[in-house]
Structures are given as C-alpha cells and as structure tokens.
Residue frames relative to the residue before (quaternion, step in Angstrom):
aa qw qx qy qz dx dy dz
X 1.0000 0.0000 0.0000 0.0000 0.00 0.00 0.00
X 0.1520 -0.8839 0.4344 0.0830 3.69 -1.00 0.74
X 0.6185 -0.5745 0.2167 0.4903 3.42 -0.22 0.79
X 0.5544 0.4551 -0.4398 0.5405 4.15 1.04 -0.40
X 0.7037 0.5049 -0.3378 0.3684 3.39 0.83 -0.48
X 0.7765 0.3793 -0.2183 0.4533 3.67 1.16 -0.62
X 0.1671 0.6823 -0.4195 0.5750 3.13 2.14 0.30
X 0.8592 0.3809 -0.1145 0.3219 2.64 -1.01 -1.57
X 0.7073 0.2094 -0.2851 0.6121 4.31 0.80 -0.43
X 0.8426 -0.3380 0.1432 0.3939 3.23 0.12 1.32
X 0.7766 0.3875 -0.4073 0.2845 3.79 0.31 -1.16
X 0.4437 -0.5294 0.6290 0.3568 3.61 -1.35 -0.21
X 0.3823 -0.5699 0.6780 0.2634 3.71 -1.87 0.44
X 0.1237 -0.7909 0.5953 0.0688 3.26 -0.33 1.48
X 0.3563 0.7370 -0.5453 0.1805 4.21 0.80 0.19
X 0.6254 0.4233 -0.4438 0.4825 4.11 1.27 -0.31
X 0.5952 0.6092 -0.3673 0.3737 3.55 1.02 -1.20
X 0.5610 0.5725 -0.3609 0.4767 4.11 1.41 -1.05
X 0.8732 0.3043 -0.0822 0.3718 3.55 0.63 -1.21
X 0.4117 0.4745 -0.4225 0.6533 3.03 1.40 1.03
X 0.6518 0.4691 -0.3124 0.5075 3.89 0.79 -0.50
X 0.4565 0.6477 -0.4408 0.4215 3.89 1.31 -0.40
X 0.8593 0.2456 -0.3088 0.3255 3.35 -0.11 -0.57
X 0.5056 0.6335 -0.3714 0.4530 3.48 1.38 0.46
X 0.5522 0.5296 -0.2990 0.5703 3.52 1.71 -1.22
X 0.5825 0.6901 -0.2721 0.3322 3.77 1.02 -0.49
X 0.6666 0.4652 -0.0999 0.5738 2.76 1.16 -1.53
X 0.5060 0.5975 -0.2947 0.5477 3.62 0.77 -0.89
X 0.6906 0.5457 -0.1582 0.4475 3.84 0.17 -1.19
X 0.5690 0.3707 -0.2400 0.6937 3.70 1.02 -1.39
X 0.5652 0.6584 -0.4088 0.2828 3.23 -0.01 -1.35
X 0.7580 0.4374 -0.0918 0.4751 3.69 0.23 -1.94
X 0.4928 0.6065 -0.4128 0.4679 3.90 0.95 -1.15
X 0.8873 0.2129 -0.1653 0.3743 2.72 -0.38 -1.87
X 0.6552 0.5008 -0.4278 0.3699 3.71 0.57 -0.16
X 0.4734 0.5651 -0.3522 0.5767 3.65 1.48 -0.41
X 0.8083 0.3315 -0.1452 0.4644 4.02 0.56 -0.57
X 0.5937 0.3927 -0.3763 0.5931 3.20 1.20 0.39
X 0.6423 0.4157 -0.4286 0.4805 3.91 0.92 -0.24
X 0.7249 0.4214 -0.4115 0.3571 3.86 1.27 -0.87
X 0.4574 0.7209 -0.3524 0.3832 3.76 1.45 0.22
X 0.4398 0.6847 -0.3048 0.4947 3.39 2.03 -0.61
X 0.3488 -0.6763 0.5855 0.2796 3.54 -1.13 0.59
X 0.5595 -0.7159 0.2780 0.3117 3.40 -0.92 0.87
X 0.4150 0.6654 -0.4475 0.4299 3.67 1.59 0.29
X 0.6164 0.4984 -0.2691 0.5470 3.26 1.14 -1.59
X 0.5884 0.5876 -0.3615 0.4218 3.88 0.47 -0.81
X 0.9029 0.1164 -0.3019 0.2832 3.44 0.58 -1.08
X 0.1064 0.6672 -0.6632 0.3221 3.58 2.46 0.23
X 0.8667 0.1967 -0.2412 0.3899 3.95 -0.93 -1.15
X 0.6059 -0.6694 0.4081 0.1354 3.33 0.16 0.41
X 0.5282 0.6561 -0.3721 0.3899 2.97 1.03 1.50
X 0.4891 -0.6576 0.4736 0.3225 4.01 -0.40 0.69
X 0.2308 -0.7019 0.5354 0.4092 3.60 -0.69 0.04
X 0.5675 0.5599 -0.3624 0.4829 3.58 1.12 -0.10
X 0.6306 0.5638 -0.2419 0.4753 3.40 1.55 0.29
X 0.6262 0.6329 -0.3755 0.2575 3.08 1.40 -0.67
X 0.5053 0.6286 -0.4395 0.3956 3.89 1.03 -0.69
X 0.8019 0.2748 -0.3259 0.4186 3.60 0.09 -1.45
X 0.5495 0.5866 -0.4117 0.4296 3.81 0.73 -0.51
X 0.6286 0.5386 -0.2543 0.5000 3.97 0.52 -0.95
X 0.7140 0.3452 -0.3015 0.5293 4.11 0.89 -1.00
X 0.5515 0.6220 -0.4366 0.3440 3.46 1.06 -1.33
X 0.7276 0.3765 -0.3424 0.4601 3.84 0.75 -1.66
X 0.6806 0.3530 -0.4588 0.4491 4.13 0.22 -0.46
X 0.5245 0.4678 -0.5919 0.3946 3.67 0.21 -0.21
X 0.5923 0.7268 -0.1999 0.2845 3.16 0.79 -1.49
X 0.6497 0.4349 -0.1107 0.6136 3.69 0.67 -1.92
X 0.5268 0.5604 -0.4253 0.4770 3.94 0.56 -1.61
X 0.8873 0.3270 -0.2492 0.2090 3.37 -0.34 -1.38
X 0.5849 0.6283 -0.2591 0.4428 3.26 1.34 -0.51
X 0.7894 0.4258 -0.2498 0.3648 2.64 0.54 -1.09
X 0.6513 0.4277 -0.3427 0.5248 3.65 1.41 0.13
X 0.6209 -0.5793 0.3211 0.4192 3.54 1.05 0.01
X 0.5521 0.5521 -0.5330 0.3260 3.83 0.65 -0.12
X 0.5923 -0.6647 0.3202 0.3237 2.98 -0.94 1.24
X 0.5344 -0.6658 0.4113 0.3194 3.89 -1.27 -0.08
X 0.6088 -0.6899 0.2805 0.2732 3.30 -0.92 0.61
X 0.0086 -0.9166 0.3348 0.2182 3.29 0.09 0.47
C-alpha cells in the first residue's frame, strides 16, 4: 500500500504529526522522573498522611502522566 494510496481511502500519514509529539513524550518522561523522585524523597509518615504506599509510588506517578498525556491531546479516556 502507498501513501497516495492511503491518502486517497480516507487515512492521513501521521509520521510529521509523531515527530512533532516527541518533544512532548519528552517532557512527559522528565516530567514522571522527577515527580517519581520527589514523592520517594517523602518520609513514609508524610507518604501515608496522603495516602500513598511507597511501593506505590512508580505505578501511581505513570498512571497520572499517561493520564494528563492523554487528555491533553484528546484521545478519549479509559473507562
């Protein structure tokens, strides 16, 4: 199949739209580090006052950028 060809049946060549989205997936990335290393820097009293595991803090930190990421470009939310 060729790109006049996937034109043309409706789809779009999304390969500039990907690399324009790179430096946002970046940010995101830093984003999650540094927010993943500032919650494991918490003391684990202060951790559980808000009501968080420290053995929680990794999946809870991607869940919210996946989360923000997706919104904020429009794909729809999971439900």
């Amino acid at each position: 199949m060729t790109i006049e060809s996937v034109a043309a049946s409706g789809g779009a060549w999304r390969l500039p739209a990907l690399v324009a989205e790179i430096p946002r997936f970046i940010r995101a990335v830093l984003q999650s580090r540094r927010a993943e290393t500032e919650l494991n820097a918490l003391s684990d009293h202060f951790l559980k006052d808000i009501g968080v595991d420290r053995s929680d803090i990794s999946e809870l930190v991607k869940r919210e950028i996946t989360r923000d990421s997706l919104l904020n470009t429009g794909w729809p939310r999971r439900r």
